[in-house]
C-alpha positions as CSV (number, residue, x, y, z in Angstrom):
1,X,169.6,-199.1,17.5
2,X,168.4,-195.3,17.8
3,X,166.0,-194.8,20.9
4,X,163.5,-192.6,20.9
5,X,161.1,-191.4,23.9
6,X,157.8,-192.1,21.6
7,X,157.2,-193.2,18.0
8,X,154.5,-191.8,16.2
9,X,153.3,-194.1,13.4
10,X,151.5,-192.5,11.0
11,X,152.0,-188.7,9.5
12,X,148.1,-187.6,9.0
13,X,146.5,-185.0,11.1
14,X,146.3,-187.7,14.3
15,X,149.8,-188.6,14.3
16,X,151.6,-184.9,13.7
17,X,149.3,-183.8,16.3
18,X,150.6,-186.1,18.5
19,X,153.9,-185.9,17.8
20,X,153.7,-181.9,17.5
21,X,152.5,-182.1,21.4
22,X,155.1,-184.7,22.8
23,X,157.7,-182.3,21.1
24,X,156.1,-179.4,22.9
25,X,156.5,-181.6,26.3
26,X,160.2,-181.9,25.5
27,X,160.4,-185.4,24.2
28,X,162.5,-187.1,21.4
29,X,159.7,-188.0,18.8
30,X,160.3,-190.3,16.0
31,X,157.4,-190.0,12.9
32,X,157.3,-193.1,10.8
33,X,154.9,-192.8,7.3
34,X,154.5,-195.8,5.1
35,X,152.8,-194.0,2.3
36,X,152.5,-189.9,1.7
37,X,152.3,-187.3,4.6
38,X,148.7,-185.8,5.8
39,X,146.6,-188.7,5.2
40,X,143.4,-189.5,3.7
41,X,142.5,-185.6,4.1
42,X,145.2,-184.5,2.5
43,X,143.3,-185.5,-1.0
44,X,140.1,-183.3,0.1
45,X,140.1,-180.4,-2.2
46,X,138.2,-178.0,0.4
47,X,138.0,-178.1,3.8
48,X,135.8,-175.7,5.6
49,X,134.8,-177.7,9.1
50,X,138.2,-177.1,10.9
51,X,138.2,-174.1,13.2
52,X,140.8,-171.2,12.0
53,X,140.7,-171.6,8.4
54,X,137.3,-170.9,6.7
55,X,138.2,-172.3,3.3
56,X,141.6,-174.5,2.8
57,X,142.5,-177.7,0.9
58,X,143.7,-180.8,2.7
59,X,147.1,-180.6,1.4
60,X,148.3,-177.2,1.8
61,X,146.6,-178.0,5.9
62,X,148.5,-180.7,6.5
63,X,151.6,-179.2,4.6
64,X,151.4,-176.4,7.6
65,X,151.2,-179.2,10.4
66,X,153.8,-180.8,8.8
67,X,156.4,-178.0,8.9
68,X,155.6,-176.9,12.3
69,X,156.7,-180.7,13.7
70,X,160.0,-180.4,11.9
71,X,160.1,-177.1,13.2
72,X,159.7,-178.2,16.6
73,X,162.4,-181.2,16.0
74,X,160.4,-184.2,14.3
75,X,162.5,-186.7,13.2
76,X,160.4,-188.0,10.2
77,X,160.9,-191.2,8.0
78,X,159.3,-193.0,4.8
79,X,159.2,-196.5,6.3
80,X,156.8,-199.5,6.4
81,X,156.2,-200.6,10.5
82,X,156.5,-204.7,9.3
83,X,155.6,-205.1,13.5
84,X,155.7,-203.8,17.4
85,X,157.6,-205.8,20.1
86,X,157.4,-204.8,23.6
87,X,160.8,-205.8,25.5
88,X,160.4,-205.0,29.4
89,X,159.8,-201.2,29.6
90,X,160.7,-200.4,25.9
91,X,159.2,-201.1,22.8
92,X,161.0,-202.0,19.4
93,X,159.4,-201.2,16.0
94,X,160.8,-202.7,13.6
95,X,160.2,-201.0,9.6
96,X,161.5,-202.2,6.1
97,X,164.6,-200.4,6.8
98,X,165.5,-201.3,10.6
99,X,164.9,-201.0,14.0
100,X,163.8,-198.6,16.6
101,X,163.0,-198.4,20.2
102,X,160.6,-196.2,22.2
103,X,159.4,-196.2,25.6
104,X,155.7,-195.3,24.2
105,X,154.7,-195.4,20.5
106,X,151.1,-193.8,19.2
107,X,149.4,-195.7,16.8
108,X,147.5,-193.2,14.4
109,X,148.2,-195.5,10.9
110,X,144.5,-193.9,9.5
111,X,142.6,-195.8,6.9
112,X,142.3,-196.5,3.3
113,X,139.9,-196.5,0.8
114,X,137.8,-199.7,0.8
115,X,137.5,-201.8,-2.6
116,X,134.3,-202.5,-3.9
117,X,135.2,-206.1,-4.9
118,X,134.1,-206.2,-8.4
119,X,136.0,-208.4,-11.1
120,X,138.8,-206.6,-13.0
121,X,138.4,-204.0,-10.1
122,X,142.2,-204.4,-9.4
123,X,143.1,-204.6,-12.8
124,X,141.9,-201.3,-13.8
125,X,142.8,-199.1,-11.5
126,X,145.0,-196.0,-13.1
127,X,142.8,-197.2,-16.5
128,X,139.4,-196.5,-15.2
129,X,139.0,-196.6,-11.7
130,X,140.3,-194.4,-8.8
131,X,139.7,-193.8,-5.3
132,X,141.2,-190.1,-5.0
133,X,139.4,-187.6,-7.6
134,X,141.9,-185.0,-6.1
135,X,144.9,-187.1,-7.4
136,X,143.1,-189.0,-11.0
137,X,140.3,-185.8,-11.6
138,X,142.3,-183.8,-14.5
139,X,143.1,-186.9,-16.3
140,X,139.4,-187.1,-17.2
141,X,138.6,-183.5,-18.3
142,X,135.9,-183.1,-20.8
143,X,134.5,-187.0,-20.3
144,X,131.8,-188.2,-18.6
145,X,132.8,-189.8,-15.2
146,X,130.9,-191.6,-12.2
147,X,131.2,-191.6,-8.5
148,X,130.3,-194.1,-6.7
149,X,129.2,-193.2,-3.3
150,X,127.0,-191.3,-1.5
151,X,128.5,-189.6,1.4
152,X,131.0,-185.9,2.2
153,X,134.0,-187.8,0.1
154,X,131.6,-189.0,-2.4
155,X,129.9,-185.5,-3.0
156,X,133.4,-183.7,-2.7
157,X,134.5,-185.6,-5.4
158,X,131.6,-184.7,-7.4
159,X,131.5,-181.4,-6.8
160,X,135.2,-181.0,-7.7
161,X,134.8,-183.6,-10.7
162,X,131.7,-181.2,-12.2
163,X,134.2,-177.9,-12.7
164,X,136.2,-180.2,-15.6
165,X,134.4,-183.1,-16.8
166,X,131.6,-183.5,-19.4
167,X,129.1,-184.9,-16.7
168,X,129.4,-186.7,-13.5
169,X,127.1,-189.3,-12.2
170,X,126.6,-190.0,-9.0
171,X,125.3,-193.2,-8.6
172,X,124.1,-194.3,-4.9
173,X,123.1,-197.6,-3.4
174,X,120.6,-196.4,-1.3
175,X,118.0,-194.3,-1.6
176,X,119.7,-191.4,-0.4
177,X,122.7,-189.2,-0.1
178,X,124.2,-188.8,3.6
179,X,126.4,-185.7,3.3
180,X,126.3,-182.8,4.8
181,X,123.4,-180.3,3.4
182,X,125.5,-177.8,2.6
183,X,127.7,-180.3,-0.2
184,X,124.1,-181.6,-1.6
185,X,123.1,-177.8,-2.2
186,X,126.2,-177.2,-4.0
187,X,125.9,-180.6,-5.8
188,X,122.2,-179.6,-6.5
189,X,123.0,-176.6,-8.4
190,X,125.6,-178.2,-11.2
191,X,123.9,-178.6,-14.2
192,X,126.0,-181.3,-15.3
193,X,125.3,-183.4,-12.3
194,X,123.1,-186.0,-12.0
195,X,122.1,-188.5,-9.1
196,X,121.0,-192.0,-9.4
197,X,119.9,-193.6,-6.2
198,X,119.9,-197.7,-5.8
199,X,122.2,-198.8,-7.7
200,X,124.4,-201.8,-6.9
201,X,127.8,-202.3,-9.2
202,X,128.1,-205.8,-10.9
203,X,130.4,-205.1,-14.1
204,X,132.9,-202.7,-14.8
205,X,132.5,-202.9,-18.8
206,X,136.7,-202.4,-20.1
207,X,139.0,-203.8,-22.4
208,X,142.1,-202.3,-21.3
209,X,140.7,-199.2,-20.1
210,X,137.3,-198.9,-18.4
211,X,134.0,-197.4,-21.1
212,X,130.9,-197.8,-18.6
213,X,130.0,-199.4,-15.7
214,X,126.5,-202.2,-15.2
215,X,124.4,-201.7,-12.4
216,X,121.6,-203.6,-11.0
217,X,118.7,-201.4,-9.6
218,X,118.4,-203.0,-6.2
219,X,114.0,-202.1,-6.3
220,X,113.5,-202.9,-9.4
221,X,116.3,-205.7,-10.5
222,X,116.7,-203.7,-13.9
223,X,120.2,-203.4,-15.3
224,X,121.4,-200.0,-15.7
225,X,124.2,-199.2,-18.2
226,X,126.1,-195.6,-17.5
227,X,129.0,-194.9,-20.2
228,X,132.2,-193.5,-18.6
229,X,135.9,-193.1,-19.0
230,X,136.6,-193.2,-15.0
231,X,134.8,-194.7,-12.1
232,X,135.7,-192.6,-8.7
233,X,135.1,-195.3,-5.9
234,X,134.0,-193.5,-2.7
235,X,132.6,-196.4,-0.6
236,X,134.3,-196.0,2.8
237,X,137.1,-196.8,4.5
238,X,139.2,-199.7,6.3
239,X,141.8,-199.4,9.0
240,X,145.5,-200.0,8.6
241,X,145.8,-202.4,11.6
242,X,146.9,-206.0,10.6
243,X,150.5,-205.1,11.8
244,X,149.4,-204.7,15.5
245,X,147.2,-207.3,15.6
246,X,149.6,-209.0,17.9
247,X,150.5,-206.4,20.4
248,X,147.2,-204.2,21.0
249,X,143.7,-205.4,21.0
250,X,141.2,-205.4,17.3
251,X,138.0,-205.0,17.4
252,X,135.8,-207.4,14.7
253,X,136.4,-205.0,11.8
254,X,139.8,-204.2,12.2
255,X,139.9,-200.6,14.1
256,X,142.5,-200.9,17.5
257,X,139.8,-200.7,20.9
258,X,140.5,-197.5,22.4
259,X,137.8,-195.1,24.0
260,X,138.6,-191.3,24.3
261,X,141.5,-191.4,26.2
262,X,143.7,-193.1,23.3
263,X,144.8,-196.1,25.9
264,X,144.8,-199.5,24.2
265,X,145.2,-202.9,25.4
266,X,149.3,-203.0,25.6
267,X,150.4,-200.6,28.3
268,X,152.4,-197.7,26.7
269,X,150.8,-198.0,23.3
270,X,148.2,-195.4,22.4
271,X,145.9,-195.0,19.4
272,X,145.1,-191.9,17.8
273,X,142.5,-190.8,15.0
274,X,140.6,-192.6,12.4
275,X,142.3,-195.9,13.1
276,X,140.6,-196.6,16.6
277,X,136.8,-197.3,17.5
278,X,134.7,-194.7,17.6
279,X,131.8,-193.4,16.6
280,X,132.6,-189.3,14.6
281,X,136.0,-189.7,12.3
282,X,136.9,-186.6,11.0
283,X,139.6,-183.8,11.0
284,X,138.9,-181.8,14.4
285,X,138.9,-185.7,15.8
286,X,141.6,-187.0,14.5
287,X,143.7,-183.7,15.9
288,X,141.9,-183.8,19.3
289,X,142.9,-187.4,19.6
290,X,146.5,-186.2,18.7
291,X,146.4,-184.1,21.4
292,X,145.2,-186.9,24.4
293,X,147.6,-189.6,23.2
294,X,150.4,-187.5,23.4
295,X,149.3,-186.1,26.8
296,X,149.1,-189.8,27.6
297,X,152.0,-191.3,26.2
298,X,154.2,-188.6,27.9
299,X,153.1,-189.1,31.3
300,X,153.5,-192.4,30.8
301,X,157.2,-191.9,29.7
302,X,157.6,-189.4,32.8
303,X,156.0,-192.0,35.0
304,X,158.8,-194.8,33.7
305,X,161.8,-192.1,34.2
306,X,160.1,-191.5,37.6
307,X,160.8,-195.1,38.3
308,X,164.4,-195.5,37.2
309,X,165.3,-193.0,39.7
């Protein structure tokens, strides 16, 4: 079984911060990514809040993070974490490929889109419905598409969605948007935008691919039809925690209980990013975050070596 000093799981901005800063302290780092590298940001079209770069997309940022870690001597591997041991003053990780052990491991796992738990909702996504306008937008160009949603993804994704398709509709549950002024602005001048605010989804109307969506009007109970070839669900976001349920404490919603030090319940194991409670997730966080577990992990590796003798 290969032993690493810490195991970083999760490759978004979090995670290769972490491991960019144990490599920079000297320590053998292991990266383990269950899904695609840079995380839920690496989808954003444009980002323009993170110091250094004034305009950039998500992917090509996290594409320079990630070849400064293997730069710096990342190990990094496309593996599921099925589960975290802790066996006296090592942990083992275990993934759908093998085993692992670490004397710390970072928890930055991120978060995924949350479902809006509608019938057939599952059945038509990649005919109809999307979370990621980045990844589904083109498919749709020159047809009238919704987002559902009302906050910076949400408007992103409208923004982005308006440069191709027909028309975009926003559609809202409450009775306004909560992005950040500047995004409204831009959304505001698209001609082929519009907004509807109060709007609760209760059909997606399909046969085998998805032709409009049925909406209830939460003031005034009316139904409201909107005719679309693709639904962009922008709803939020859940963590990616259910693995560690067993080693490191939950909170009621699922996010690992960790204040601004990164230090969670299990001694050695820190939590980085969007996966752990607090109250602003976004980019310059997740990377800060990056930065304090890996001061913290290594000092607690240091600490163990200092103990051995």
């Amino acid at each position: 079984m290969e032993r690493f000093d810490i195991i970083v799981i999760g490759a978004g901005p979090a995670g290769m911060t972490s491991a960019l800063n144990c490599l920079r302290a000297g320590k053998s780092v292991l990266v383990l990514e269950s899904e695609s590298f840079g995380g839920q940001i690496a989808f954003s079209p444009r980002v323009e809040n993170f110091p250094t770069y004034q305009k950039i997309s998500g992917a090509e940022l996290m594409d320079k993070l990630y070849e400064q870690i293997t730069e710096w001597g990342a190990r990094v591997e496309l593996e599921c974490v099925q589960k975290i041991e802790k066996n006296q003053d090592c942990f083992i990780v275990t993934t759908d490929y093998g085993k692992y052990e670490s004397y710390s491991v970072i928890l930055a796992t991120g978060v995924k889109p949350r479902h809006i738990g509608v019938e057939r909702e599952e059945e038509l996504i990649g005919n109809g419905v999307s979370y990621c306008a980045l990844c589904d937008g083109a498919f749709y160009s020159g047809e009238d598409v919704a987002v559902i949603g009302d906050a910076n993804t949400a408007i992103q994704y409208a923004i982005l969605l308006s440069g191709y398709c027909k028309h975009v509709h926003v559609c809202a549950l409450f009775g306004r948007l909560f992005a950040d002024k500047a995004l409204i602005d831009i959304l505001n001048s698209r001609e082929n935008v519009s907004v509807r605010y109060h709007l609760s989804l209760k059909e997606f109307i399909a046969d085998e691919e998805l032709k409009g969506l049925r909406f209830e009007d939460t003031e005034t109970h009316a139904q409201v039809n909107i005719n679309c070839k693709c639904a962009f669900v922008c709803i939020g976001q859940l963590p990616n925690n259910k693995a560690f349920a067993d080693i490191v404490e939950l909170d009621k919603t699922g996010y690992i209980i960790a204040d601004e030090t990164c230090v969670t319940s299990c001694e050695g194991i820190f939590a980085a990013g969007d996966c752990r409670t607090k109250h602003i997730r976004q980019l310059v966080t997740a990377s800060s975050d990056g930065a304090v577990a890996a001061f913290n992990a290594c000092k607690y590796v240091d600490t163990l070596r200092a103990l051995r003798g």
